[in-house]
N, C-alpha and C positions, 0 to 999 in steps of 0.2 A: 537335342540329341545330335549325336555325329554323323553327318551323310557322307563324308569325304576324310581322307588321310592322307596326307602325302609325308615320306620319307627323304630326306639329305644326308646322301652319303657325300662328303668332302675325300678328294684322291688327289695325291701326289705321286706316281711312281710306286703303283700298288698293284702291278699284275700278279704276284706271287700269291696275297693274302684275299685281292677283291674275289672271288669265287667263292670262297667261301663264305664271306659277310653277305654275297647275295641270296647266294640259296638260303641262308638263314632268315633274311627280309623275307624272302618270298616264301617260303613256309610261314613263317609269320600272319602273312597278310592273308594267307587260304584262310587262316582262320576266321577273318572276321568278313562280316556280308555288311560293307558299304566297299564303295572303287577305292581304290589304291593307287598312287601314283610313287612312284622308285624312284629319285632323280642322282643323279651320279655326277659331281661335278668335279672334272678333269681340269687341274689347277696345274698348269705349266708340266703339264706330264710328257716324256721323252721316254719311255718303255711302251710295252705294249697293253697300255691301263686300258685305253680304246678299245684294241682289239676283244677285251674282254668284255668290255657292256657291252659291245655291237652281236656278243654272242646270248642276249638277254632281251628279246624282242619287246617285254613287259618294262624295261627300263630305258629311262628317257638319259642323254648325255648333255651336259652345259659345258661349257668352256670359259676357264677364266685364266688369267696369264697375271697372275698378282702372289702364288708363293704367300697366301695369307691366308688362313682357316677359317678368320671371320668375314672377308670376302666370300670365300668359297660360298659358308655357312649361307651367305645373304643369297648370293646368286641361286642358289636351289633354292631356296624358302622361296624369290620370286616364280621360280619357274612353278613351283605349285600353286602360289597366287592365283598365276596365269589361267592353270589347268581349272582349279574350283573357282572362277571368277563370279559364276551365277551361284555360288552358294553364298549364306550366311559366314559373317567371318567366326560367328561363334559357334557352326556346327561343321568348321572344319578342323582337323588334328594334325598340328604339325610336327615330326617328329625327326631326331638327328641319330644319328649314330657315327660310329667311323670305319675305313676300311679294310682294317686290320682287328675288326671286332665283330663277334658272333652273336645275335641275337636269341636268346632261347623262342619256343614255339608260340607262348601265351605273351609274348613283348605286345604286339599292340593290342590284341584283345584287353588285355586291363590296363592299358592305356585310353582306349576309348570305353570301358569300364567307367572308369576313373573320372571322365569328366564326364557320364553320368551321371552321376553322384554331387558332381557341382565342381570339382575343382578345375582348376585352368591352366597351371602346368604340373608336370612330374619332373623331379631332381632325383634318379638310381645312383645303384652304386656300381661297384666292376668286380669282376674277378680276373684273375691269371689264373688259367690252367698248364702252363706250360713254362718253367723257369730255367729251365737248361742253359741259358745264353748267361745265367748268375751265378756265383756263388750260394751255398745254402743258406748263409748270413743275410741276404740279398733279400731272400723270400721269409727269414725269421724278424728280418728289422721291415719289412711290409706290415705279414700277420700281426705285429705289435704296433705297430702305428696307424693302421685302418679298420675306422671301426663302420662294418657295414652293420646296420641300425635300425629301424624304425625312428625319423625325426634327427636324421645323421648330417652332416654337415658339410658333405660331400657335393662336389659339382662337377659333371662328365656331358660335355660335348655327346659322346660316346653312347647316353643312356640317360634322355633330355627329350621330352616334350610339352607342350601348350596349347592352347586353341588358338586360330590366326589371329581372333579379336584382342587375346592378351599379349600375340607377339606385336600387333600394329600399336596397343597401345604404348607398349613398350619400349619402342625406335626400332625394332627388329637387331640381326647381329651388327653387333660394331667391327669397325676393319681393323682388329686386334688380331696382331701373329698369334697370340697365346690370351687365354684367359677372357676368351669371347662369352664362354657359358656361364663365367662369371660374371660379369659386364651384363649379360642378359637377365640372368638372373635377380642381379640387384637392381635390376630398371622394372623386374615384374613383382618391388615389392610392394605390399598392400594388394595384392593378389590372393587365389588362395590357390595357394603350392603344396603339394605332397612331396615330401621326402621320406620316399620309401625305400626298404631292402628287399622288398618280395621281388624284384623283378630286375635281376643283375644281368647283364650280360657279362661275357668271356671277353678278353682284351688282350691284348698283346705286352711283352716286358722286353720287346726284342730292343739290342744296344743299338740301331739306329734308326730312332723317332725320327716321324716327321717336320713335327710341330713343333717347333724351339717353346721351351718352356710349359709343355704341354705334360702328360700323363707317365711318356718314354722318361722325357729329362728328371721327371718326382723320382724315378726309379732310379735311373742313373746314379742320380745324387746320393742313393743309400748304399750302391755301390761304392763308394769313396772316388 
């Protein structure tokens, strides 16, 4: 069973959207009765992304100067390491999101559900709620090419968890600018992974991602 959770949020220059993606973590995590650990990692941030978790006394800050999401990615997965060092690594839950992404209420509850039941990572899917920054074509050539699924093919940073003992067996995140949760993902094969769509968060389509080659740029591209 799960005794412990910790969350990784990766930030680049996100004081406008992080407030949001927290309070959504943190209603989240009211839900479930083991500790929580929020970790926020401020990756060469020059806004006021700081001043924002320091207004989150429940949320821990890391600091990394690498402009790389699977940097980021690793630097929080250690710092919860850290935090659950006297637990099992199989009855801790590591979980990612990003900070430009809303979590619905039940995101970790059937996360830690989930492994439960045996499994040892989750692969979701995402939604846009808000396309105004596109064209209507934009969000018609989306709808048609994303298929949120039950056994769906998708892999989002953004809506991504494991238990520590399948991230460690795994080599944990790679120091890939783009394409970390995929990298992770296929180092956790011969795992047993859930890809599901019950448990989507909201994301962002705004025209300037962070993350070269990430979620923004898929979008972009359909932009022309």
């Amino acid at each position: 069973m799960i005794d412990r959770v910790g969350v990784v949020i990766p930030a680049h220059n996100e004081e406008a959207l992080l407030p949001a993606c927290l309070e959504s973590v943190l209603r989240s995590s009211a839900r479930i009765d083991v500790p929580v650990r929020v970790v926020v990692v401020l990756d060469r941030c020059t806004d006021q992304t700081r001043a924002v978790v320091r207004q989150y006394r429940e949320v821990q800050a890391v600091d990394v100067i690498a402009r790389n999401v699977g940097v980021a990615r690793a630097a929080g997965a250690r710092a919860v390491l850290r935090w659950a060092r006297w637990s099992r690594p199989d009855a801790v839950w590591l979980a990612t999101t990003d900070a430009d992404t809303t979590v619905p209420p039940a995101w970790l509850r059937r996360q830690v559900d989930y492994a439960a039941r045996g499994w040892d990572a989750f692969a979701g899917t995402v939604t846009v709620s808000d396309w105004s920054d596109h064209h209507v074509d934009v969000q018609r050539a989306w709808t048609a090419s994303y298929k949120p699924v039950d056994g769906h093919d998708h892999v989002h940073g953004a809506n991504f968890g494991c238990t520590v003992a399948a991230y460690l067996r795994a080599g944990g995140w790679a120091p890939l600018a783009s394409d970390e949760d995929v990298a992770l993902l296929a180092a956790l094969s011969g795992r047993r992974v859930l890809r599901s769509a019950a448990n989507p968060v909201v994301t962002s389509a705004r025209r300037a991602p962070r993350a070269v080659g990430g979620f923004g740029d898929t979008v972009r591209e359909l932009a022309g």
